[in-house]
N, C-alpha and C positions, 0 to 999 in steps of 0.2 A: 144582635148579631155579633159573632167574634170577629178577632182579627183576623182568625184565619177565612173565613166566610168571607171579609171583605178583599180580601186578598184574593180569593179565588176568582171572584165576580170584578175585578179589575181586570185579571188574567183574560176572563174568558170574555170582558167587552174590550181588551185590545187588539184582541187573536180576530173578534168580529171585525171591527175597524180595518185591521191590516185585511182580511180578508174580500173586506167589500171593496178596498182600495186597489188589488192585485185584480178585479173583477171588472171593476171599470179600465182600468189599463187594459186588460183582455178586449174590450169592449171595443175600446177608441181605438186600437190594432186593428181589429175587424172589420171595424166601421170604413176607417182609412185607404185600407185594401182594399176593399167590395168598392169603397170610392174610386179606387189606382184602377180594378178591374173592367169594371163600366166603362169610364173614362177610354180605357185602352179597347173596346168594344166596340166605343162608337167611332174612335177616330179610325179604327180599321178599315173602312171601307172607304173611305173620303181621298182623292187624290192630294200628292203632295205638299202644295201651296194652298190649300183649304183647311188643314189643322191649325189653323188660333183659332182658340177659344174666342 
């Protein structure tokens, strides 16, 4: 392989990397919220002094 081949395939597993990285951030955002949403779900119906967890 040339240098410029290794060059490329450096390029294009950092682009992967950063991407799978930007994916999981997505992820644990999503995951967090649908946790915030639930959470605020169930405590909606439960009178005042009965929300601690």
């Amino acid at each position: 392989m040339t240098s410029t081949t290794h060059s490329r395939i450096n390029l294009r597993h950092r682009h992967n990397a950063t991407q799978l990285r930007e994916a999981e951030i997505h992820m644990f955002k999503f995951t967090r919220l649908l946790g915030l949403l639930l959470n605020a779900e169930k405590l909606r119906g439960m009178p005042v002094g009965e929300n601690q967890n």
